[in-house]
Every structure is written in structure tokens, then in C-alpha cells.
mmJSON file of the N, C-alpha and C atoms, coordinates in Angstrom:
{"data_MODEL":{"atom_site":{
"group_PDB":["ATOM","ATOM","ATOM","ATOM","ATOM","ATOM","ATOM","ATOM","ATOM","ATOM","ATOM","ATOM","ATOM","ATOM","ATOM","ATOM","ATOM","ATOM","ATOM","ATOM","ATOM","ATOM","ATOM","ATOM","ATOM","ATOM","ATOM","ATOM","ATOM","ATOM","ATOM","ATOM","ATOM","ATOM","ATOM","ATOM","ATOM","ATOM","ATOM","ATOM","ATOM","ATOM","ATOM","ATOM","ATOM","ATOM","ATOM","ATOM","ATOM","ATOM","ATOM","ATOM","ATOM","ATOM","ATOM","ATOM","ATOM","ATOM","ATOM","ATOM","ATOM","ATOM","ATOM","ATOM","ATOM","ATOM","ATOM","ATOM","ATOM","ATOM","ATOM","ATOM","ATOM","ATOM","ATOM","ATOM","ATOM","ATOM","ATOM","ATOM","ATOM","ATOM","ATOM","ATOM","ATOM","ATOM","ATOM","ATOM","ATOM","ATOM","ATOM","ATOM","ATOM","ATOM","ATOM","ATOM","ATOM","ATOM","ATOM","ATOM","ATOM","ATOM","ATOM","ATOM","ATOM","ATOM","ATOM","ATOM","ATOM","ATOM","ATOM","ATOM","ATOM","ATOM","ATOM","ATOM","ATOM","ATOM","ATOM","ATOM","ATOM","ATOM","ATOM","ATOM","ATOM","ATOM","ATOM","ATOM","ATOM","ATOM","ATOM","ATOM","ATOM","ATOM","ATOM","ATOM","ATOM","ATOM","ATOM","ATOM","ATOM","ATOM","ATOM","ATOM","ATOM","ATOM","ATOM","ATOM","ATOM","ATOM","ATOM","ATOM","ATOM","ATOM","ATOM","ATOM","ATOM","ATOM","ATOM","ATOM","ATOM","ATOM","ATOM","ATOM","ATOM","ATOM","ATOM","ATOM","ATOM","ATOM","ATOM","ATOM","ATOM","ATOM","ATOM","ATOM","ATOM","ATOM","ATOM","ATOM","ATOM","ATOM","ATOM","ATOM","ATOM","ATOM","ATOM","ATOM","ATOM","ATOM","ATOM","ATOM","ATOM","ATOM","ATOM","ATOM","ATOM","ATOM","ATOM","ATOM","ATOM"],
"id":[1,2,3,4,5,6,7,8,9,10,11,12,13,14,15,16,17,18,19,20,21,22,23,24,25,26,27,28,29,30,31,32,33,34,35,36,37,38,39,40,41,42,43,44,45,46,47,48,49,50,51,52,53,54,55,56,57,58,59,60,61,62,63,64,65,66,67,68,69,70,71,72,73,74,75,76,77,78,79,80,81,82,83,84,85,86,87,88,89,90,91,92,93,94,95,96,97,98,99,100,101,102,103,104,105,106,107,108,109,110,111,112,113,114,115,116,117,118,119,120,121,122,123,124,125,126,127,128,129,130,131,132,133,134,135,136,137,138,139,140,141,142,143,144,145,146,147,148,149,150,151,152,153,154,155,156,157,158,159,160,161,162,163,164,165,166,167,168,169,170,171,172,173,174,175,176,177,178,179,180,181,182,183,184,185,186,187,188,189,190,191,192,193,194,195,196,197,198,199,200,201],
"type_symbol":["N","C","C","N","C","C","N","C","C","N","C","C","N","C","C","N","C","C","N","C","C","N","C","C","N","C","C","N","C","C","N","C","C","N","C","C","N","C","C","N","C","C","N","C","C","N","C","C","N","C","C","N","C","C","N","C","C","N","C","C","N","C","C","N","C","C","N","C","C","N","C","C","N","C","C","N","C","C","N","C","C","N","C","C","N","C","C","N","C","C","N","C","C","N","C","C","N","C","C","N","C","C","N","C","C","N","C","C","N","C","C","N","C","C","N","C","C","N","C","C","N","C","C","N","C","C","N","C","C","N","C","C","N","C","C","N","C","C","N","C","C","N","C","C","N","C","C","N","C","C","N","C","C","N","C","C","N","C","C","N","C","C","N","C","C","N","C","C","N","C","C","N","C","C","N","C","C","N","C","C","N","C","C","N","C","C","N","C","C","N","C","C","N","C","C","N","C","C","N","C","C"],
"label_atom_id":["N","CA","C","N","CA","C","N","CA","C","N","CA","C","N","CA","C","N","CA","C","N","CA","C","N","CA","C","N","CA","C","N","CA","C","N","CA","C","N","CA","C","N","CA","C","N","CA","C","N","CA","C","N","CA","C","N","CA","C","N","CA","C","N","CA","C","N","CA","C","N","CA","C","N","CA","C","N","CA","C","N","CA","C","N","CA","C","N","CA","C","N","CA","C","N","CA","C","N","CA","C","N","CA","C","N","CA","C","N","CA","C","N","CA","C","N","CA","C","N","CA","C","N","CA","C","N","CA","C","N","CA","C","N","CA","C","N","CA","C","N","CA","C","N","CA","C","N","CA","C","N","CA","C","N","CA","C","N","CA","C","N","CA","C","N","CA","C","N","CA","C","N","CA","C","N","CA","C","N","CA","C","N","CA","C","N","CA","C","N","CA","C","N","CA","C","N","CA","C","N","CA","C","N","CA","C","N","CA","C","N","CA","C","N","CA","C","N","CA","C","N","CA","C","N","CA","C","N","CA","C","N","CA","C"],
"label_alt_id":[null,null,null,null,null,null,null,null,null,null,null,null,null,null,null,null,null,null,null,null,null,null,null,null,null,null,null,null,null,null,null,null,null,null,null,null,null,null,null,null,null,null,null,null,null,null,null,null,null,null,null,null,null,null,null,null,null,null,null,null,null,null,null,null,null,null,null,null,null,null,null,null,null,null,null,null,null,null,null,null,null,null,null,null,null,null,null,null,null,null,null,null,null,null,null,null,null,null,null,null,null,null,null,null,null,null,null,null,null,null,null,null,null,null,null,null,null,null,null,null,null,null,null,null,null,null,null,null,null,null,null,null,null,null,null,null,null,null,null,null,null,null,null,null,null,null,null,null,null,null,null,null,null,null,null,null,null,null,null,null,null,null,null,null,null,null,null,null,null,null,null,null,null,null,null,null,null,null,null,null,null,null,null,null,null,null,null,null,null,null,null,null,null,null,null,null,null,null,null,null,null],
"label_comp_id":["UNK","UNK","UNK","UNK","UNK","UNK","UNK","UNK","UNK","UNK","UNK","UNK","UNK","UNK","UNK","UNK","UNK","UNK","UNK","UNK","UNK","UNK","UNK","UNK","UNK","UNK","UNK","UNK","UNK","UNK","UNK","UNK","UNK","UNK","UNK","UNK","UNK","UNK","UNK","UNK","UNK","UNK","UNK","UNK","UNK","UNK","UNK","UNK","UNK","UNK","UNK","UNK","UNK","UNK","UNK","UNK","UNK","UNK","UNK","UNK","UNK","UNK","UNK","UNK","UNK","UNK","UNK","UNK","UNK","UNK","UNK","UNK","UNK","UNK","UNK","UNK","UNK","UNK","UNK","UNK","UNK","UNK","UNK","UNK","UNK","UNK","UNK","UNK","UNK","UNK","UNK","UNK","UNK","UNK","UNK","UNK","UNK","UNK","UNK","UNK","UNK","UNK","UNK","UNK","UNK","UNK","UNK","UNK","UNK","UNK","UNK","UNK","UNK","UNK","UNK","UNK","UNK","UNK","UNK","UNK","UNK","UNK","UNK","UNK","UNK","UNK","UNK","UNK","UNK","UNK","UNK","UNK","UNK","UNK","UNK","UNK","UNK","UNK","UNK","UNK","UNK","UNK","UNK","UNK","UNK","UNK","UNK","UNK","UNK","UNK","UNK","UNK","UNK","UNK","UNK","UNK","UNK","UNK","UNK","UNK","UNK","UNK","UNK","UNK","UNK","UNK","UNK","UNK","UNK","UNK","UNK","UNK","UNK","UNK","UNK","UNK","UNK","UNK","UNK","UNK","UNK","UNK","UNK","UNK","UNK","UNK","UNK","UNK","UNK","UNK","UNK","UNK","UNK","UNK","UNK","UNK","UNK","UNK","UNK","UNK","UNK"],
"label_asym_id":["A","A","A","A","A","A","A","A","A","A","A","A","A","A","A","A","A","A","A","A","A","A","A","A","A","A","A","A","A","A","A","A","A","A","A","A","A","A","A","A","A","A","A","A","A","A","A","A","A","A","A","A","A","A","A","A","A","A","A","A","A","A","A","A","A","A","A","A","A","A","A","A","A","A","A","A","A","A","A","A","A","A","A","A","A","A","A","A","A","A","A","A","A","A","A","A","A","A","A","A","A","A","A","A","A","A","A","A","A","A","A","A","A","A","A","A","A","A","A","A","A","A","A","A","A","A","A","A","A","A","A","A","A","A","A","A","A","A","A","A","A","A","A","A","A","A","A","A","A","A","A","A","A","A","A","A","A","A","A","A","A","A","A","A","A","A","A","A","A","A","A","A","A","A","A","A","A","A","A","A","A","A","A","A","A","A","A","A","A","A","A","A","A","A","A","A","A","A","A","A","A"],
"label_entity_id":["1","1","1","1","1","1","1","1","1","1","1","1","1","1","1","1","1","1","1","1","1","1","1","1","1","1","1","1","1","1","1","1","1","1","1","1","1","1","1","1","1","1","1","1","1","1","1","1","1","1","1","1","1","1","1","1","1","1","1","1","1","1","1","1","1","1","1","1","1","1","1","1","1","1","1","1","1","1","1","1","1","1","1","1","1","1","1","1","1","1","1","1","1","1","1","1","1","1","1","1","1","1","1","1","1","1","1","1","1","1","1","1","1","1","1","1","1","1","1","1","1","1","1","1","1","1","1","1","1","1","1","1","1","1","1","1","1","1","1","1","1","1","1","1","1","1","1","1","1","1","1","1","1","1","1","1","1","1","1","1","1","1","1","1","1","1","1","1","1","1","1","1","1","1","1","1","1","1","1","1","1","1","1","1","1","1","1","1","1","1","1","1","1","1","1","1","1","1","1","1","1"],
"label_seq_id":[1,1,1,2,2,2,3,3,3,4,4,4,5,5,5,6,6,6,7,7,7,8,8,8,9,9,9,10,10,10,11,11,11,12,12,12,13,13,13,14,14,14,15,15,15,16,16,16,17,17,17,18,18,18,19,19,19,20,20,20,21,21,21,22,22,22,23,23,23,24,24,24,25,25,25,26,26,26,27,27,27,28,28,28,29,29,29,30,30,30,31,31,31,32,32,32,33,33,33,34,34,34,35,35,35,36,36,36,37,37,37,38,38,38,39,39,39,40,40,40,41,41,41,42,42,42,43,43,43,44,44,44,45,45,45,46,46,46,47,47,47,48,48,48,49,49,49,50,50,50,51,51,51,52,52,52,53,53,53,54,54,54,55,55,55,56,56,56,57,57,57,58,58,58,59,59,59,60,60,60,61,61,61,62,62,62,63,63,63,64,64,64,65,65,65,66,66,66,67,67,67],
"pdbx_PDB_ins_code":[null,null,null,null,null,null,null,null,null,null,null,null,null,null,null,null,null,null,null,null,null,null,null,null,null,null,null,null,null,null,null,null,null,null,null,null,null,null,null,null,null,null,null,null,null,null,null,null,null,null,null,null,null,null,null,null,null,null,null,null,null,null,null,null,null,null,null,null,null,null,null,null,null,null,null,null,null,null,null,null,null,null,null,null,null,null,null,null,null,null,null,null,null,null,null,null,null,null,null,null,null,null,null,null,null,null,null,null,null,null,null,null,null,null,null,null,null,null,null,null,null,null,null,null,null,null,null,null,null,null,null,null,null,null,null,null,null,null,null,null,null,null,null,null,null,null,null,null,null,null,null,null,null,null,null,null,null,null,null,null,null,null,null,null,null,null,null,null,null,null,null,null,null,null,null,null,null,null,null,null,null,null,null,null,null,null,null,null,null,null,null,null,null,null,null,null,null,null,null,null,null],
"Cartn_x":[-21.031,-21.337,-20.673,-21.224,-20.87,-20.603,-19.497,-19.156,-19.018,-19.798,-19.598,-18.843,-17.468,-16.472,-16.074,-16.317,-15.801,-14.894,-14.036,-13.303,-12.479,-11.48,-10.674,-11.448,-11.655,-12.727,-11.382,-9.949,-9.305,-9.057,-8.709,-8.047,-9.441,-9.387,-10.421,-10.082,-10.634,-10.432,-10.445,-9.364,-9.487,-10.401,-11.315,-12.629,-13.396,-13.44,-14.219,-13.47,-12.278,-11.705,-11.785,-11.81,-12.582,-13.795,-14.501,-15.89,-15.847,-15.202,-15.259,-14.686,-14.195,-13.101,-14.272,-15.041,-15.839,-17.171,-17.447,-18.378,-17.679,-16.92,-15.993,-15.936,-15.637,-15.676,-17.243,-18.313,-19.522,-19.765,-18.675,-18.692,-19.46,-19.232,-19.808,-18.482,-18.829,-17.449,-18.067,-16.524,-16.893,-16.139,-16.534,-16.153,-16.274,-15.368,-15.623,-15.369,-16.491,-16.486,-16.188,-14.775,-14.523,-14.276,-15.026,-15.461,-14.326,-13.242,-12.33,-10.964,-10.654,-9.424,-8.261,-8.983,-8.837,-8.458,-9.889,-9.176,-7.918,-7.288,-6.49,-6.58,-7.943,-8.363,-8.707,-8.068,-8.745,-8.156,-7.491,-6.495,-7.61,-8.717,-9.674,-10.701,-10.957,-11.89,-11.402,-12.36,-11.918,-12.131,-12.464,-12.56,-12.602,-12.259,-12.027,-12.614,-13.239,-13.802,-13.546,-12.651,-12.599,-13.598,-14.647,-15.637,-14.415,-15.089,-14.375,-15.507,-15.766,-17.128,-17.163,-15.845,-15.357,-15.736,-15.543,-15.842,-16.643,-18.318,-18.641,-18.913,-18.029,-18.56,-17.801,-17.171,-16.797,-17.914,-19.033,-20.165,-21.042,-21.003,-21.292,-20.72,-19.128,-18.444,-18.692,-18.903,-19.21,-20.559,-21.592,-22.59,-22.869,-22.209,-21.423,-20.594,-19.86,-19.504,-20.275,-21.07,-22.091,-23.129,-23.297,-23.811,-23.448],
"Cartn_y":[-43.449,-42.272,-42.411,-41.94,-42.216,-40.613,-40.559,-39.139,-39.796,-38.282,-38.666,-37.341,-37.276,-35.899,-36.157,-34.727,-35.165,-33.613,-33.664,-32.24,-32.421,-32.288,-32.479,-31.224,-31.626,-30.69,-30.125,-29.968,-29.273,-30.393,-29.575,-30.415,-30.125,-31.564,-31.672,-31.205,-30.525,-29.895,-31.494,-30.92,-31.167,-31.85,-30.765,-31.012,-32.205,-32.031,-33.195,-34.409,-34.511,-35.734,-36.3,-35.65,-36.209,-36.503,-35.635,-36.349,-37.834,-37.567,-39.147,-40.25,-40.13,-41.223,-41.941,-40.15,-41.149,-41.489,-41.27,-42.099,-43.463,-43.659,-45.095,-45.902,-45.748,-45.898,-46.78,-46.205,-46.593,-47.752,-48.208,-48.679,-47.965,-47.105,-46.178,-46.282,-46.201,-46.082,-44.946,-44.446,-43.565,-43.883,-43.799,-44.291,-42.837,-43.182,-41.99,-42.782,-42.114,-42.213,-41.107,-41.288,-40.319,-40.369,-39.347,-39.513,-39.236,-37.944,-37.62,-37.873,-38.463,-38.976,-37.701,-36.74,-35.442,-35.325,-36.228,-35.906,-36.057,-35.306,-35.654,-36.146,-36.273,-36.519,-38.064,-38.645,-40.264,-41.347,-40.625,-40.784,-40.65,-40.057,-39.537,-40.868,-41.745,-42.374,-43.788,-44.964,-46.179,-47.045,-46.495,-47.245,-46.127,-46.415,-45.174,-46.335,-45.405,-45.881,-45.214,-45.484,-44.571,-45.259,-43.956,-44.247,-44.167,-45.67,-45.092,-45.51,-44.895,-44.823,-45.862,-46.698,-47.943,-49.501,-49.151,-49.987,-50.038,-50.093,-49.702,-50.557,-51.493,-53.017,-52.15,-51.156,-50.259,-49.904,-49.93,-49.338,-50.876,-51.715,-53.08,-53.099,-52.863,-53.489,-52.299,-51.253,-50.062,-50.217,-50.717,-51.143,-52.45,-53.4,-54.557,-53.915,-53.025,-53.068,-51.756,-51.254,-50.207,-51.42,-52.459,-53.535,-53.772],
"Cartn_z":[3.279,2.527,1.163,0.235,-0.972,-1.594,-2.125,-2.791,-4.276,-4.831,-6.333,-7.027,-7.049,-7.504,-9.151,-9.912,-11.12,-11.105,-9.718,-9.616,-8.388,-8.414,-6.815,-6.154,-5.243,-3.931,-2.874,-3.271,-2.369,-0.901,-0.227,1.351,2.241,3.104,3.967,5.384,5.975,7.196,7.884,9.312,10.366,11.057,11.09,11.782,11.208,10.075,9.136,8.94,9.129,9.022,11.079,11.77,12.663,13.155,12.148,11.992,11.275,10.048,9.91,10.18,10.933,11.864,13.245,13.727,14.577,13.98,13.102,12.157,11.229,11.358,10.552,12.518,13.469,14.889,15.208,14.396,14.695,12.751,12.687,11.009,10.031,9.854,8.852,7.406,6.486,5.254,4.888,4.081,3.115,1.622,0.793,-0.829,-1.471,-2.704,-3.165,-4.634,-5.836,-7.356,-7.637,-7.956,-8.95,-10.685,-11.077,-12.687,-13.512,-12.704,-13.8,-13.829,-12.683,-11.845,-11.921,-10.94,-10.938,-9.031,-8.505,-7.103,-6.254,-6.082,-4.644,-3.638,-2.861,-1.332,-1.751,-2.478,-2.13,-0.385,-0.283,0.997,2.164,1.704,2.948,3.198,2.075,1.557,1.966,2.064,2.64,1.112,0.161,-0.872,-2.388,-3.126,-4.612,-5.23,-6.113,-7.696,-8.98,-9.819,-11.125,-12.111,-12.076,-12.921,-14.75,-15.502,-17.234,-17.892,-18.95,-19.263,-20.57,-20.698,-21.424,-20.795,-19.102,-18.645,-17.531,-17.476,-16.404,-15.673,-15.891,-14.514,-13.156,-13.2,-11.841,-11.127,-11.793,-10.808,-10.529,-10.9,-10.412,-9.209,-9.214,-8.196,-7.032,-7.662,-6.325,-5.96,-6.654,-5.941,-4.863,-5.377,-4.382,-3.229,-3.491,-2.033,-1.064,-1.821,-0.734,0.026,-0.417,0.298,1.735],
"occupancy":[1.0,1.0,1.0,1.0,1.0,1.0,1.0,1.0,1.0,1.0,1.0,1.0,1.0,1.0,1.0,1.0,1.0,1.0,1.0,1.0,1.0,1.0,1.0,1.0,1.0,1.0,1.0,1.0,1.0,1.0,1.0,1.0,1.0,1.0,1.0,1.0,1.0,1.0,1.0,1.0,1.0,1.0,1.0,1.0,1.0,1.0,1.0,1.0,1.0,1.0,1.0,1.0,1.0,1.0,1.0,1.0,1.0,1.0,1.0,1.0,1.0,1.0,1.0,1.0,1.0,1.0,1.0,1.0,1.0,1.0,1.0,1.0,1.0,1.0,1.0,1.0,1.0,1.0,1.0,1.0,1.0,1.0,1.0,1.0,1.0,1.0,1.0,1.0,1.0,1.0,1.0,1.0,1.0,1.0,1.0,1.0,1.0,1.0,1.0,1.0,1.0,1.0,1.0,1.0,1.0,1.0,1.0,1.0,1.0,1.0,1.0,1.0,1.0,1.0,1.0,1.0,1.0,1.0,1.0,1.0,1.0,1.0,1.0,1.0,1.0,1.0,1.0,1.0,1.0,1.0,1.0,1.0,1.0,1.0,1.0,1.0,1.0,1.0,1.0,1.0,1.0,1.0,1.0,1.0,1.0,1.0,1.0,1.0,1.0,1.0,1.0,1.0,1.0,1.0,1.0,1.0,1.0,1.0,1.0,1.0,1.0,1.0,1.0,1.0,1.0,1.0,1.0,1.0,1.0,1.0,1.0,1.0,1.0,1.0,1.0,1.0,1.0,1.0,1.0,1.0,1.0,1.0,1.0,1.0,1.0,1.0,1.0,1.0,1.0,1.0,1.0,1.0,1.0,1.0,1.0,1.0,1.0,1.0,1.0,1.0,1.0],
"B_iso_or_equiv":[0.0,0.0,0.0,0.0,0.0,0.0,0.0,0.0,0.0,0.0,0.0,0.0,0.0,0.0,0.0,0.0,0.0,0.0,0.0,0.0,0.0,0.0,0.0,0.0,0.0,0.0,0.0,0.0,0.0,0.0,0.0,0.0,0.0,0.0,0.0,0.0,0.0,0.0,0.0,0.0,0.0,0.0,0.0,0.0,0.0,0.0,0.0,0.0,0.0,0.0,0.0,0.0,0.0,0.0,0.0,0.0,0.0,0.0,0.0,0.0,0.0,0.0,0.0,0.0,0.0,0.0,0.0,0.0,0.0,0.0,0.0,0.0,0.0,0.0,0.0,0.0,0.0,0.0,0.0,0.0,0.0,0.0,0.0,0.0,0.0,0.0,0.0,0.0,0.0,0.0,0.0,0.0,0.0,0.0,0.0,0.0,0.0,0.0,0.0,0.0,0.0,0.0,0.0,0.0,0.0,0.0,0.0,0.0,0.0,0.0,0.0,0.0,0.0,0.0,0.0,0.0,0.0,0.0,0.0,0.0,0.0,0.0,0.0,0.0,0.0,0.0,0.0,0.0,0.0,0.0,0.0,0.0,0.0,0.0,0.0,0.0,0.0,0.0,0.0,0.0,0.0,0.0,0.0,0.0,0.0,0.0,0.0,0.0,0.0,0.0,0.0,0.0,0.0,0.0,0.0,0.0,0.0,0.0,0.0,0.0,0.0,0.0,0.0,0.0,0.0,0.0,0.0,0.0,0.0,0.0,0.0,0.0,0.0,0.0,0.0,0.0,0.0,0.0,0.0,0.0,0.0,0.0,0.0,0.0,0.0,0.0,0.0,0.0,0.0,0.0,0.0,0.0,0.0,0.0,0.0,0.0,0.0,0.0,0.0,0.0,0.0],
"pdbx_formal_charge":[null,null,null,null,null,null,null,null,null,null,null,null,null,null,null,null,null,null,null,null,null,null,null,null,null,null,null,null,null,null,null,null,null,null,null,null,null,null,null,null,null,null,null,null,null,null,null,null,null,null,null,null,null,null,null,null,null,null,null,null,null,null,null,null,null,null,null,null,null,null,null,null,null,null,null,null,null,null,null,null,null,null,null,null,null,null,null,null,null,null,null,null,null,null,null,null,null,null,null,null,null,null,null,null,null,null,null,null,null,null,null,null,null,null,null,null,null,null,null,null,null,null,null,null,null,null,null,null,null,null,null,null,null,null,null,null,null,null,null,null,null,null,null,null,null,null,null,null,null,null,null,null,null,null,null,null,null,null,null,null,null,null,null,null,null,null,null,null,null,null,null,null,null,null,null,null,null,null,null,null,null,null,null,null,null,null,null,null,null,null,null,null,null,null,null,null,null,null,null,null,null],
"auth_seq_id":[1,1,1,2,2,2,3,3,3,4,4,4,5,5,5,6,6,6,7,7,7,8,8,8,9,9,9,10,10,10,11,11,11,12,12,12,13,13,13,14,14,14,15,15,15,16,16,16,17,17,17,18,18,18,19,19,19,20,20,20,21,21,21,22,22,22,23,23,23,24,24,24,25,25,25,26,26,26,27,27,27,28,28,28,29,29,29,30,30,30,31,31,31,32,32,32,33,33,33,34,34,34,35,35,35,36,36,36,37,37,37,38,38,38,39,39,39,40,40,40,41,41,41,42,42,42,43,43,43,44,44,44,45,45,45,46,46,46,47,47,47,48,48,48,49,49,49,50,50,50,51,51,51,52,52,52,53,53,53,54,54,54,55,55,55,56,56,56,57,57,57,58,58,58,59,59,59,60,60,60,61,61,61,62,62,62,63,63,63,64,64,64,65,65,65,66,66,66,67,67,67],
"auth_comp_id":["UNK","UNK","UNK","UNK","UNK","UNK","UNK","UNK","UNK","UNK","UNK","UNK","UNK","UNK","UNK","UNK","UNK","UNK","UNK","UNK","UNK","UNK","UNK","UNK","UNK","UNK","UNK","UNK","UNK","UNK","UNK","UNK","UNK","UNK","UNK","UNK","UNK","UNK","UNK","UNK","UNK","UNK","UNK","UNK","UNK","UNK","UNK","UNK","UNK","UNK","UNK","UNK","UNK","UNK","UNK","UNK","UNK","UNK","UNK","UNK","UNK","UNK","UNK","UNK","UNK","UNK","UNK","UNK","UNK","UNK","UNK","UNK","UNK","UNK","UNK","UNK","UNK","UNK","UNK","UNK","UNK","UNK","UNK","UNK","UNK","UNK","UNK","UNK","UNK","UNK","UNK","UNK","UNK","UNK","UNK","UNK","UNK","UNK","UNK","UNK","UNK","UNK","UNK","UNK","UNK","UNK","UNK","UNK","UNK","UNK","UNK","UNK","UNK","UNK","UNK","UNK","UNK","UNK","UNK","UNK","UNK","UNK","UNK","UNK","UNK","UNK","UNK","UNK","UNK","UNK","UNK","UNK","UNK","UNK","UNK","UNK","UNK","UNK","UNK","UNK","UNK","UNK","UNK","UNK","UNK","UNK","UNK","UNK","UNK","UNK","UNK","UNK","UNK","UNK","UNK","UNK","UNK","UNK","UNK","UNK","UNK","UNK","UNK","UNK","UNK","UNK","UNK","UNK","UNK","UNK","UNK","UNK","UNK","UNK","UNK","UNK","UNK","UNK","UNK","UNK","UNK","UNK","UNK","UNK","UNK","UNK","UNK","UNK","UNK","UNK","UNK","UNK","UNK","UNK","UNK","UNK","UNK","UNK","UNK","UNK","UNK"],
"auth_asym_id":["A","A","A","A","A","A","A","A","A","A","A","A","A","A","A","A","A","A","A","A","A","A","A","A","A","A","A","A","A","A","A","A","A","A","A","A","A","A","A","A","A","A","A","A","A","A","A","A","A","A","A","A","A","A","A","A","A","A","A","A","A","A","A","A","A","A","A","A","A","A","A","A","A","A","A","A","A","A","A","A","A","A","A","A","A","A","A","A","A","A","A","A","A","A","A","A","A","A","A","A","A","A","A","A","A","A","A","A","A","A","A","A","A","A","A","A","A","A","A","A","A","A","A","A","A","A","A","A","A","A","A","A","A","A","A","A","A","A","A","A","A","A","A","A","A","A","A","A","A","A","A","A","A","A","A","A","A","A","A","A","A","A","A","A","A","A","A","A","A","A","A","A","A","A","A","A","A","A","A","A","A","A","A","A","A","A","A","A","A","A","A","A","A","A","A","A","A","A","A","A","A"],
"auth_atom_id":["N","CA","C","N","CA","C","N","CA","C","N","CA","C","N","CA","C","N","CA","C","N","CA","C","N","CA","C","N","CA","C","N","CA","C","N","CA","C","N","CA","C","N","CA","C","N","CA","C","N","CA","C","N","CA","C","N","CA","C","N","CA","C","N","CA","C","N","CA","C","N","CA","C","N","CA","C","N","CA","C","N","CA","C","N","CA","C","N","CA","C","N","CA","C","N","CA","C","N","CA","C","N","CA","C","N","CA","C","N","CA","C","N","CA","C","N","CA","C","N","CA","C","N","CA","C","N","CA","C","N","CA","C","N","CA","C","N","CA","C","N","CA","C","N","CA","C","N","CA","C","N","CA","C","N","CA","C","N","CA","C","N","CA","C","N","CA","C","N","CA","C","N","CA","C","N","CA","C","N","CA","C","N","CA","C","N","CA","C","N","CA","C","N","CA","C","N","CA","C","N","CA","C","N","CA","C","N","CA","C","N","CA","C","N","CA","C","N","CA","C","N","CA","C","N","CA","C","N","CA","C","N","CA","C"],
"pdbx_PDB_model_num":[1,1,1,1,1,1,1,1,1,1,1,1,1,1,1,1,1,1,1,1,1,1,1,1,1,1,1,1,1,1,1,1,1,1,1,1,1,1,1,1,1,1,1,1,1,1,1,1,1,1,1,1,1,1,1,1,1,1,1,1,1,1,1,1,1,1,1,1,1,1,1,1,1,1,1,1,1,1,1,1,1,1,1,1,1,1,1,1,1,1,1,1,1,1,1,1,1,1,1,1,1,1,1,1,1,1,1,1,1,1,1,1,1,1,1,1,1,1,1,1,1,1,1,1,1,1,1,1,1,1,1,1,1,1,1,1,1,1,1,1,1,1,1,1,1,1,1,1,1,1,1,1,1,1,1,1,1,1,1,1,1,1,1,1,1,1,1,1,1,1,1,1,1,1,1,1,1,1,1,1,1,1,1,1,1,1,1,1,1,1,1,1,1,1,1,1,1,1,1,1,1]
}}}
């Protein structure tokens, strides 16, 4: 799953962080691009991307690894 935040989205429930644990269980990832390097929850995510709009070979490499 791919999140695209240009805003920290607050704390992730419980519930949802065991949703995605048993969806990562069945190899599922979750990544997250963040645009403003604003979020907090990257801790939730199996991979971060800081989008900089100087250098966007970041979205090369985030498209390489959604592969």
C-alpha cells in the first residue's frame, strides 16, 4: 500500500496497526511518501520516501521498490 501524506495524519489506532501486521504476514508492504516531512507515523511504514522537489530521482527509487 502506498500512502501519499503532505500532513502528519496523527497516531494510528490499534486496530489498524493490526490490520497491518496481518496484511505484512501475507507479504503485503506499506510505504509511505511523504511530501512535507511533517509526518510522525513513519514508524508504521516498512519503507519512507521524502518526496524534494530538487531531487526527484526519490520517486524512481519509490517506484523500484513498489516493484
Amino acid at each position: 500500500m502506498l500512502v501519499i501524506s503532505d500532513e502528519d495524519f496523527g497516531e494510528v489506532s490499534q486496530r489498524i496497526v493490526g490490520k497491518m501486521d496481518k496484511q505484512r504476514e501475507q507479504e503485503n508492504r506499506f510505504v509511505l511518501l511523504d511530501i512535507t516531512e511533517k509526518s510522525k507515523t513513519i514508524g508504521y511504514f516498512d519503507k519512507h520516501f521524502l518526496y524534494d522537489e530538487k531531487n526527484v530521482k526519490v520517486l524512481g527509487e519509490l517506484a523500484e521498490n513498489l516493484r
